[in-house]
C-alpha positions, 0 to 999 in steps of 0.5 A: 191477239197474237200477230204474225211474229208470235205465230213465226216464234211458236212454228219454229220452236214446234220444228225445232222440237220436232227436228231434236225428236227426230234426231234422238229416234235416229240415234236410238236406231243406228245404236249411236251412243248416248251423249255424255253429260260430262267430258270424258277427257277434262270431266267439264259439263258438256252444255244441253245444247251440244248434247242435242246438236252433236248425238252421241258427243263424249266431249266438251268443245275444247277437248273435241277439238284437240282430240280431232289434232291428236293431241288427245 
């Protein structure tokens, strides 16, 4: 019989998917480009996750961040 905590871990990956659903319309709408797969700058993979959390990234975190000093 499920308990309170599985019932908690399912509700929050149902929001979780919802709020990723929702970012991925918005981004559709606004013309926000797709997220690249691989860093433009470095040619790294960009991990699922960043790619979902940061809509329309073109780079890997390290690249990104030495794009946002211009050192790139």
């Amino acid at each position: 019989m499920p308990d309170f905590i599985d019932h908690a871990s399912s509700n929050e990956a149902k929001f979780t998917e919802m709020a990723i659903a929702s970012q991925r319309k918005r981004s559709v709408q606004t013309g926000q480009k797709e997220s690249a797969k691989e860093c433009h700058e470095c040619g790294d993979e960009i991990p699922e996750l960043r790619r979902i959390k940061v809509a329309g990234c073109q780079y890997c975190v390290s690249c990104q961040q030495l794009a946002e000093k211009g050192l790139i």
